[in-house]
C-alpha positions, 0 to 999 in steps of 0.5 A: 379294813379301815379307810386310811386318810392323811389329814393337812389339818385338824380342821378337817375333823370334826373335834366331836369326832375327834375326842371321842377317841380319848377320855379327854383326861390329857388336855393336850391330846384334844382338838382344841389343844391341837387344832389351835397350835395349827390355827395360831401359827405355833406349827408350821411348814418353815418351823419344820411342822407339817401337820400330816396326821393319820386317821381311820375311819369305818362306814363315814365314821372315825375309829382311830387316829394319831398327831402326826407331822412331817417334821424337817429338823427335831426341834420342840421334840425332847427325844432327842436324835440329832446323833441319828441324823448326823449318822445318815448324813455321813453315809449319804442318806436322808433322815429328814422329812421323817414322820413324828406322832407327839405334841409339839413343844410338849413332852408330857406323855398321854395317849398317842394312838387314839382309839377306844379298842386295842384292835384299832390300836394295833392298826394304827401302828401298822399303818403308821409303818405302811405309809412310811415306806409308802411315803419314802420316809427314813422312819416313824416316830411316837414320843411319849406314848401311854404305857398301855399303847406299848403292847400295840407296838410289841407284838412284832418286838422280840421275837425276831429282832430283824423283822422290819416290823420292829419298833425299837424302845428308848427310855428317858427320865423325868422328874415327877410329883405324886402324892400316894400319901394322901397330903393334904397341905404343904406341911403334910408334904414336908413332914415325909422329909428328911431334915435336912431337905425340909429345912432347906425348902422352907429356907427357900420359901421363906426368902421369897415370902420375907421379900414381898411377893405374893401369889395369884392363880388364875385359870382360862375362864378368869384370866383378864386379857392383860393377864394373858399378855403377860404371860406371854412376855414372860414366856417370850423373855425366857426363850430370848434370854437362852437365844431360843424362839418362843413357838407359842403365839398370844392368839394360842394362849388367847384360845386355850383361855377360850377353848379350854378354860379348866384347863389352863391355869396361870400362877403369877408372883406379884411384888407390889401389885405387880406381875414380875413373875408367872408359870404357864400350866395346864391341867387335867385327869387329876394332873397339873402340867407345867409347861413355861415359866418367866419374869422380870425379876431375879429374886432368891428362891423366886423359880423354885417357889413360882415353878415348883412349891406353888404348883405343889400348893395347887394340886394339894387345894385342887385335889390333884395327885400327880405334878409334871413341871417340864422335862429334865432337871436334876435340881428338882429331885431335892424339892420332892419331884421323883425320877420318873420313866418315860418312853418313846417308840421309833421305827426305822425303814433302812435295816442297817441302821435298824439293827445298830440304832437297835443295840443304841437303845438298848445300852442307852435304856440300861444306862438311864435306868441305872442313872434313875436308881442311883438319883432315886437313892437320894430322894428326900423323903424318910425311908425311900427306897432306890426305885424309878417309878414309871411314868403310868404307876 
């Protein structure tokens, strides 16, 4: 059996050693992605993140692992259990600390449980039950796992719905662009809609171009300190205009420029040969990411064309077949981005609420899948069909 260790850092693994364990297409699943909200102050003990990370390892070498944290509230999550919480409470339990496999402030799905063979895989979910109970913690959580990880966690799912091995399945729903038609530019894109939709997008481009502002991508390697900065004023604008507080630090930013240049890329809107406008995103394995936007300005359109329809431009120049501009947003379905299914895996330690949380799901999943054909009904394009699509399709 591999050893099992739980790490208080990532500083504690070598990133060689660590990045051997995935294809490195997914940049937030990387050591330097991961290793740097650590180091610069994103995740912390009194924001409710305590680094607690699982890792396996066979003769000094390490075979398997898995983000983890010992989280205290469900802020920065996107699965959302505060309903979970609330019910233990009434009945006198402690849901908090519980322990969560993801990304902080990050619900892009990507590999959870690092590994490159499936027996280690299957261990590392084992495990991950193993030292619940042995921590005396209410349950274990994976949010937005890979599509391919659901078998490590089925094994035990239905064939006998007591067992306290059972990971329970909760599916939600994002807004995703995929370009299978092959596009090569923007008009390409907008000759798959229908007329009414591809009418109202270049209304929307055109108020924004009509008003002055032009565009500037810049990834790590060329992105000035200024830049930097500015992005992250604009990202500290958003958060304090909905009363929220920004997690991300300069210095993070700062580090992905260095750590991982190809990977960030900054879209700015200038008007006059100034910034008023940016949107934070990061790429890799044939995907562009949006993760932030802000500015300081509120023209017409100025969202929707820095936001979405650049991304868009973006992949199309870049050759980039899949664009995920953040989690929810019913808005976006109109301007081309799809429902898309996602997943998350929860193990629950009190048989109790294991069985109830267990029918929630259930009704939950047939309730998003069945919101997702009626939203896929109104796609834009010509001819589409009333389909969800899976995250991994």
């Amino acid at each position: 059996m591999p050893d099992v260790r739980l790490l208080a850092s990532l500083a504690d693994v070598p990133a060689g050693q660590w990045d051997a364990l995935h294809d490195g297409h997914n940049p937030f699943v990387s050591h330097a992605f991961l290793s740097g909200l650590e180091q610069h102050g994103c995740v912390r003990p009194d924001w409710g993140w305590t680094p607690r990370h699982l890792s396996l390892w066979e003769d000094g070498a390490l075979v398997g692992a898995a983000p983890m944290y010992l989280k205290t509230n469900s802020h920065g999550e996107f699965v959302f259990d505060h309903a979970w919480a609330h019910a233990y409470e009434r009945h006198g339990l402690d849901y908090f600390p519980k322990w969560l496999c993801a990304v902080p402030y990050s619900p892009v799905t990507g590999p959870r449980l690092l590994a490159r063979v499936p027996a280690v895989r299957h261990a590392l979910a084992q495990t991950m039950v193993a030292q619940c109970v042995a921590l005396g913690l209410s349950s274990v959580h994976v949010n937005f796992h890979d599509a391919i990880e659901d078998e490590a966690f089925d094994h035990a799912m239905d064939t006998d719905p007591g067992n306290p091995d059972r990971w329970l399945v909760r599916t939600d729903m994002q807004y995703h662009w995929h370009n299978d038609a092959g596009w090569r530019t923007f008009d390409d894109f907008l000759a798959a809609f229908d007329h009414k939709h591809r009418k109202n997008v270049r209304q929307e481009r055109r108020k924004v171009a009509e008003a002055g502002v032009r565009f500037r991508v810049v990834d790590g390697a060329g992105a000035t300190e200024a830049d930097l900065a500015t992005m992250h004023r604009f990202y500290q604008r958003t958060f304090a205009d909905y009363g929220n507080h920004p997690a991300l630090t300069l210095p993070f930013l700062q580090h992905l420029a260095v750590a991982c240049p190809e990977a960030l890329v900054i879209i700015f809107a200038e008007f006059q040969g100034q910034a008023v406008a940016g949107a934070l995103c990061l790429r890799g394995g044939g995907t562009l990411y949006g993760r932030y936007w802000g500015g300081d300005a509120t023209l017409p359109g100025l969202h929707f064309e820095t936001c979405y329809y650049q991304g868009i431009e973006y992949c199309l120049r870049e050759g980039l077949t899949r664009f995920e501009p953040g989690a929810q947003g019913e808005h976006k379905l109109a301007r081309g981005f799809l429902p898309t299914l996602v997943r998350s895996r929860h193990w629950i330690a009190h048989d109790g609420f294991r069985d109830a949380l267990g029918d929630w799901c259930h009704e939950e999943t047939v309730a998003v899948l069945q919101h997702a054909r009626r939203l896929a009904a109104r796609s834009p394009f010509k001819g589409a069909d009333a389909s969800a699509r899976d995250v991994t399709s």
